[in-house]
C-alpha positions in Angstrom: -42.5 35.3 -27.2 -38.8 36.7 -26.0 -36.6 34.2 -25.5 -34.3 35.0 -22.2 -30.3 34.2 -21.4 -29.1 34.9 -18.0 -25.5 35.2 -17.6 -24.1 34.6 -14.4 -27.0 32.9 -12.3 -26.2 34.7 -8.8 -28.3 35.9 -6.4 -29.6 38.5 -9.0 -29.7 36.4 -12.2 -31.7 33.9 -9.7 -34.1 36.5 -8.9 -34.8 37.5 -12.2 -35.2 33.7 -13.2 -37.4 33.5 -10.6 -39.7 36.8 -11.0 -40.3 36.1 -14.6 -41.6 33.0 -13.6 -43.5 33.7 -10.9 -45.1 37.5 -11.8 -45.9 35.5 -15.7 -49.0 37.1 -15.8 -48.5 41.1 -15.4 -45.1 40.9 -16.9 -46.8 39.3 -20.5 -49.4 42.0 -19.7 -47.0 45.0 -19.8 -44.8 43.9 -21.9 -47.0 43.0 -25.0 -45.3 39.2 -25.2 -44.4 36.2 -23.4 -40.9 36.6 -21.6 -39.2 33.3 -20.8 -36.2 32.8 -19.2 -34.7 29.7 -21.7 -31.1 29.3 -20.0 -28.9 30.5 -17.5 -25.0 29.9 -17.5 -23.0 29.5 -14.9 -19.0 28.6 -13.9 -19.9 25.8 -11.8 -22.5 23.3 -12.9 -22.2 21.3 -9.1 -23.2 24.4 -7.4 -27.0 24.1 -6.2 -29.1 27.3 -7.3 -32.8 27.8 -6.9 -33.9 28.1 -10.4 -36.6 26.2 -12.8 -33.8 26.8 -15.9 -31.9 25.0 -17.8 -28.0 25.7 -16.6 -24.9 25.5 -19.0 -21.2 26.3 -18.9 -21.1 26.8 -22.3 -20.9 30.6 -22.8 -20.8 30.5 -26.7 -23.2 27.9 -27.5 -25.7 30.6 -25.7 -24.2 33.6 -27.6 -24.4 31.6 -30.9 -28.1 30.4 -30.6 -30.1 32.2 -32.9 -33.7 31.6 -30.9 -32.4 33.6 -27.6 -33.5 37.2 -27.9 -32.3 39.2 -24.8 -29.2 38.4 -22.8 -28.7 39.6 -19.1 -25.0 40.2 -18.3 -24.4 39.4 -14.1 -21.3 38.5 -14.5 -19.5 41.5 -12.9 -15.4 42.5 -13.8 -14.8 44.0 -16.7 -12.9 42.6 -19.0 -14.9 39.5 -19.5 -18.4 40.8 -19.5 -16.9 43.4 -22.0 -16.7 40.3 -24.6 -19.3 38.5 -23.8 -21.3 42.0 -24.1 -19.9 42.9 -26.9 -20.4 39.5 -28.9 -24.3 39.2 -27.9 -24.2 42.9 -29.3 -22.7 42.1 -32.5 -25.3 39.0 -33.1 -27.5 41.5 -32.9 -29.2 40.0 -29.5 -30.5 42.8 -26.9 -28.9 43.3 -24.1 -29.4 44.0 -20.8 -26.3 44.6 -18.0 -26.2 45.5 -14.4 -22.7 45.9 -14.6 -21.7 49.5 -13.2 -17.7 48.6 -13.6 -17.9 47.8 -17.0 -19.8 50.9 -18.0 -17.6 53.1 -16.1 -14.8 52.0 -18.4 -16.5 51.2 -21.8 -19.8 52.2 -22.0 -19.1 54.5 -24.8 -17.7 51.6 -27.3 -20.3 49.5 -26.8 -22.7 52.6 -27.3 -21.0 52.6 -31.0 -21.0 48.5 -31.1 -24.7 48.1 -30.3 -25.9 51.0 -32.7 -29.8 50.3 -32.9 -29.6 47.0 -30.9 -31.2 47.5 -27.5 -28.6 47.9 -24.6 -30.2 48.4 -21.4 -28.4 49.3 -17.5 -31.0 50.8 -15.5 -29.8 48.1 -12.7 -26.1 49.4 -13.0 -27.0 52.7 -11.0 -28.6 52.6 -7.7 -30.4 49.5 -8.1 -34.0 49.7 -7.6 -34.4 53.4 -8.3 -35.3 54.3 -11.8 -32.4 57.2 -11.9 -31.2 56.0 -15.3 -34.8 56.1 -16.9 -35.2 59.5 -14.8 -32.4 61.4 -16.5 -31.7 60.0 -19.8 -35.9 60.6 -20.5 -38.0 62.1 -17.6 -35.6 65.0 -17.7 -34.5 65.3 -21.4 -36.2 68.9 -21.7 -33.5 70.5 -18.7 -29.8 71.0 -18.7 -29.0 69.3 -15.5 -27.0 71.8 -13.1 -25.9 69.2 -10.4 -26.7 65.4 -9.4 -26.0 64.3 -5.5 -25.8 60.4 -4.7 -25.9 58.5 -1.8 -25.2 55.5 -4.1 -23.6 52.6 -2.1 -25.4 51.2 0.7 -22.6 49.4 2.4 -20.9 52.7 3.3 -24.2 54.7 4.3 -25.0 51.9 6.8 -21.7 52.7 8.5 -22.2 56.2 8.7 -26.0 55.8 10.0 -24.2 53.5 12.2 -21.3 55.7 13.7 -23.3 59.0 13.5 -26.5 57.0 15.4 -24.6 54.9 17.9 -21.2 56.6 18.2 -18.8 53.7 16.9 -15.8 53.7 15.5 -15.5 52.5 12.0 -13.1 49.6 12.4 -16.1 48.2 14.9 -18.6 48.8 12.3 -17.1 47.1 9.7 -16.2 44.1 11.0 -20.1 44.1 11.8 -20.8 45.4 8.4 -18.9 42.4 6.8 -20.4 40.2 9.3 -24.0 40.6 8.1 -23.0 40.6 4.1 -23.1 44.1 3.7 -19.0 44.4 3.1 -16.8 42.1 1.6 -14.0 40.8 3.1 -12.1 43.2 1.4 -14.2 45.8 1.6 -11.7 48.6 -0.4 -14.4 48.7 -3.3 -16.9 49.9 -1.0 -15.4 52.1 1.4 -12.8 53.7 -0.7 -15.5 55.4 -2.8 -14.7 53.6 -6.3 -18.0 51.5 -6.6 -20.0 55.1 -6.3 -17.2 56.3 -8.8 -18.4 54.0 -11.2 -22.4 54.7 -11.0 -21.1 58.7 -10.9 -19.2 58.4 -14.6 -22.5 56.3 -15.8 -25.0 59.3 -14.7 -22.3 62.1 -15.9 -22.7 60.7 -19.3 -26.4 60.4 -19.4 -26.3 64.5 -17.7 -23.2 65.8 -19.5 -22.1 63.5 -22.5 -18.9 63.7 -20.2 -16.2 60.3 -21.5 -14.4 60.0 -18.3 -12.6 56.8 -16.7 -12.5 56.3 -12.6 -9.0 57.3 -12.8 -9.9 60.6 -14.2 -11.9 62.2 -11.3 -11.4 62.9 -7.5 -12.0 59.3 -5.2 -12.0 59.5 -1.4 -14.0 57.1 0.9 -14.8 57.2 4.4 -11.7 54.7 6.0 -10.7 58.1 8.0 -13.8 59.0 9.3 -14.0 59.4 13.5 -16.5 60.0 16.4 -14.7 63.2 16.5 -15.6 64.1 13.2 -18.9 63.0 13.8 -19.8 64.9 16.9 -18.0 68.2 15.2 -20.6 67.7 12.6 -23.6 67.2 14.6 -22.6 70.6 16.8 -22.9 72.2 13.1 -26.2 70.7 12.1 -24.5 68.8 9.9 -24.2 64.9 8.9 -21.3 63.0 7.1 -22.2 61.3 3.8 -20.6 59.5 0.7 -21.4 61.6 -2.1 -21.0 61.4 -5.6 -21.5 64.6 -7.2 -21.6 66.3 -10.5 -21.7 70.0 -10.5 -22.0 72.0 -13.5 -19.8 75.2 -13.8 -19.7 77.0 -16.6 -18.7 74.8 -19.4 -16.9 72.4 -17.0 -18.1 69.7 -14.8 -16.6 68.9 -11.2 -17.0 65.1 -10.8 -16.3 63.4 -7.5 -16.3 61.2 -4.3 -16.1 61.6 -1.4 -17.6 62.3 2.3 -18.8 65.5 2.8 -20.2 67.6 5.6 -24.3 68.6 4.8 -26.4 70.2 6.5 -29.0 68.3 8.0 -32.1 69.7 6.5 -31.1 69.0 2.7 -33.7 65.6 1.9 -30.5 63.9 0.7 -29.2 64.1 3.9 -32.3 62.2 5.7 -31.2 58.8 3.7 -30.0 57.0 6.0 -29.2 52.6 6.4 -28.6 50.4 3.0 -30.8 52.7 1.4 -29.3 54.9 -1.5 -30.8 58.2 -2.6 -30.3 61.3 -5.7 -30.8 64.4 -6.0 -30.7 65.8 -9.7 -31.5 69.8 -10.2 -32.1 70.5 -13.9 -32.4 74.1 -14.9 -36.4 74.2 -15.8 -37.6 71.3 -13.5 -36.0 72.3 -10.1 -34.6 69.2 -7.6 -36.1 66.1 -7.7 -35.2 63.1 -5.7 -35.0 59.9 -6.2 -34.9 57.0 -3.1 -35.0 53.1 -2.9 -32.8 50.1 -2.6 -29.0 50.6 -4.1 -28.6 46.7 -4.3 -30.4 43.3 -3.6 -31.7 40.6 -5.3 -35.3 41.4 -5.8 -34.4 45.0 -6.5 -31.7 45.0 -8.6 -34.2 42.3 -10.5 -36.6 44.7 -10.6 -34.7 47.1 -12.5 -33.3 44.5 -15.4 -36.9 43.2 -16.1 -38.3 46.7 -16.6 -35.2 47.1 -19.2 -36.5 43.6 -20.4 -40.4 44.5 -20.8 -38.7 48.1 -22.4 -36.8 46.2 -24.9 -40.1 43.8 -25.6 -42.3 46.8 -26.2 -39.7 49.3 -28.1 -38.2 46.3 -30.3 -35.4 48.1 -31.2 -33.0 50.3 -29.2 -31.9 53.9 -28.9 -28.9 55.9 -28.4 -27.8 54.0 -24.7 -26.5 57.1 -23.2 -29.5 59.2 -24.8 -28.4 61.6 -27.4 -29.2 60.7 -30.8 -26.5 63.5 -32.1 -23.8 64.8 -30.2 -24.6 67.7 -27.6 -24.0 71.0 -29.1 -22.3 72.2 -26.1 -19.1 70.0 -25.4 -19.0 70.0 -21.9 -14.9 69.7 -20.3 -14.1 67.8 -16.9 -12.9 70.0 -14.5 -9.6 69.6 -12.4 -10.3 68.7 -8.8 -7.9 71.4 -7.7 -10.5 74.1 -9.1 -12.9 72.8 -6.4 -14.2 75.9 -4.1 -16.3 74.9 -1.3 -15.6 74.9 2.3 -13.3 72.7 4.6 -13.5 70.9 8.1 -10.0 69.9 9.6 -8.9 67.6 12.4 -5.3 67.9 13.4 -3.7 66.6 16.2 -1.4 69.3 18.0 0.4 69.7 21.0 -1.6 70.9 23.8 0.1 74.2 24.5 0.7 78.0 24.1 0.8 79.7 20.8 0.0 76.0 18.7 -3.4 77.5 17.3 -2.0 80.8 16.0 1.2 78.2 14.7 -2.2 77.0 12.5 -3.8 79.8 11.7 -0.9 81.4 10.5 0.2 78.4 8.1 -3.6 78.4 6.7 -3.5 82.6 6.4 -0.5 82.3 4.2 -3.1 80.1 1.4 -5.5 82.0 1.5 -7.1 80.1 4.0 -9.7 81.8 6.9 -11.1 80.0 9.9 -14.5 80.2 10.3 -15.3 77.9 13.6 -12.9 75.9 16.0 -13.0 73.2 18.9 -10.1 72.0 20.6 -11.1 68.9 22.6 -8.2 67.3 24.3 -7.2 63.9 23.7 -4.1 63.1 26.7 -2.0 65.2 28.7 -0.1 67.2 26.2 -2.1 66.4 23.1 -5.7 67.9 21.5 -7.7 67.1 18.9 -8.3 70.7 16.9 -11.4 70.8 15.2 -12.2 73.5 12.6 -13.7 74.8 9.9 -12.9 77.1 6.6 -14.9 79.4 5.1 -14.7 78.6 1.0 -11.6 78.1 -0.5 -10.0 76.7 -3.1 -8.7 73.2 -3.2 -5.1 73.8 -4.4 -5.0 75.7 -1.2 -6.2 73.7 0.8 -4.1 70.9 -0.6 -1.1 72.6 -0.3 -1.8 73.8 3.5 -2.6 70.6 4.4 1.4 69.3 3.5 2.4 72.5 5.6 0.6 71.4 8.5 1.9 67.4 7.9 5.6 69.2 8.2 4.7 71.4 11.3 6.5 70.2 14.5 3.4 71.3 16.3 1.3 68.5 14.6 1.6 65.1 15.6 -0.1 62.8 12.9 -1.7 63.1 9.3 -4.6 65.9 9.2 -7.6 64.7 8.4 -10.0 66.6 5.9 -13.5 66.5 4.8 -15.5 69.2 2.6 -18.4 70.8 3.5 -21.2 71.3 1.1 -22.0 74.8 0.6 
């Protein structure tokens, strides 16, 4: 028998509480043992939770008892959970986390702190899908060449929304936040940074790659329009969040952002709450991965099968999945060494001569046009829509302050990559 601490009894730690007790039977069955949720603590002792546990505010007394075996960190932040992990860790308890924020930031340390003491996160990427178990062991024969994410739901069910329906973001969001999928501040979420974190996680796993959030590129989708949208679809193309690791030589590009893909790719047919990734390693091909990002049961899921892991292993192994360091010491690249191609919306004056005004600017970076729409938006103003063949990203940076000093051009320009 494994005796279980939840900490931070939420609407995950209650569904784990709650599906160890209830699926008793096949869980002892797979897992070789008896697992027993003993405790759960909590902040607030008043607050009513739906759990047959015994509750406590009393964060030590559950670090310090000797009969708990496993402890499940829910607590999300960082700084906190990075004690509280770090002490179970050091009393040599197991752990497993679903925290993706305080991976992103110290996953390595407490990879040295735990040493041969399970630590477990499959629920800190994506959820219900497997993708940490899928490329830390599934894939340990192939040097992975590129991973593609759709990993936060909250911003793919805006998309699906605006790209299906045709409205405008602001709309969608205050319907998004009305049904639970965004918080009230929702700048987590749509800014990219939550997909940030999970992206550094799997870049570890992929690359042995120690970078922080602050490190790599970050856009979300707050400047996303219909006239984006329906430039896209003209293309065959749909908008999505990606996070996205891309090997290139000895470097690794890793980043966030929307990005224009064609329609046919199977990442791009992931649409609602759902999250999906695409990993390419050199000797397997693609395979894709698709399920829940986030949920209660789901998320539940994915900490009990770290829990029956931990129960049948005993002990743990290297957390990130290299028992000694890679051979090949893979470098972050710099986001302005990016090459891919661009779309652009700028609004312009609606007159004579504007567009070659544009072209012109763009020519002198080293910047070609490879499709345009103008579509007007008043009497003496257009929306001009176009597209680059591939360029490079200090270019494209640097054309993109030209055209925010050009007279011709009446408000910030608006870029989104395209995969290519």
């Amino acid at each position: 028998m494994l005796n279980i601490a939840i900490i931070g009894v939420g609407t995950v730690g209650t569904s784990v509480a709650q599906i160890l007790q209830d699926n008793k039977d096949v869980i002892t069955a797979r897992a070789g043992c008896e697992l027993v949720p003993t405790v759960g603590v909590v902040s607030n002792l008043d607050k009513k939770r739906d759990v047959n546990i015994r509750l406590t505010n009393d964060i030590d007394s559950v670090l310090n008892d000797e009969s708990i075996d496993i402890v499940v960190e829910l607590m999300g932040g960082v700084d906190k959970p990075f004690e509280v992990v770090k002490k179970a860790l050091q009393n040599k308890k197991a752990v497993v986390t679903a925290n993706k924020a305080l991976l992103a930031y110290h996953r390595y340390e407490l990879q040295d702190i735990a040493a041969d003491t399970a630590f477990e996160y499959e629920a800190a990427v994506a959820g219900g899908i497997p993708i940490i178990n899928a490329l830390r062991d599934g894939l340990g024969a192939n040097h992975i060449l590129g991973i593609k994410g759709i990993m936060n739901g909250t911003c793919n069910y805006m998309l699906t929304k605006m790209i299906n329906e045709g409205v405008e973001y602001d709309q969608i969001l205050k319907e998004s936040q009305e049904l639970g999928y965004a918080e009230a501040d929702p700048t987590f979420d749509v800014g990219g940074f939550d997909a940030a974190h999970k992206l550094l996680i799997l870049a570890s796993i992929a690359y042995g790659l120690d970078a922080k959030p602050e490190d790599i590129l970050i856009e979300g989708i707050q400047d996303i329009s219909s006239a984006d949208i329906n430039f896209a679809k003209e293309f065959n193309y749909t908008i999505k969040l990606l996070t996205i690791a891309k090997k290139v030589g000895m470097e690794v590009e890793l980043r966030v952002h929307p990005v224009f893909i064609s329609q046919d790719e199977m990442i791009a047919k992931v649409d609602g709450v759902m999250n999906g990734v695409s990993v390419i390693g050199d000797k397997v091909g693609e395979t894709m991965y698709y399920g829940p990002g986030a949920g209660g049961d789901a998320t539940a899921s994915a900490v009990i099968a770290n829990i029956i892991d931990i129960a049948r292993r005993g002990k743990g192994s290297p957390m990130l999945g290299y028992q000694i360091p890679l051979e090949s010491n893979f470098t972050l690249a710099s986001a302005d060494s990016i090459q891919t191609k661009y779309y652009l919306r700028l609004e312009v004056e609606d007159k004579c001569g504007v567009l070659s005004q544009i072209a012109s600017i763009l020519g002198e970076r080293n910047i070609s046009i490879e499709t345009m729409n103008q579509k007007p938006l008043d009497d003496d103003r257009a929306n001009l829509l176009l597209s680059t063949h591939v360029c490079k990203e200090v270019d494209i940076k640097a054309a993109l302050k030209d055209l925010e000093n050009e007279k011709a051009v009446k408000a910030k320009p608006v870029m989104i990559r395209i995969d290519s």
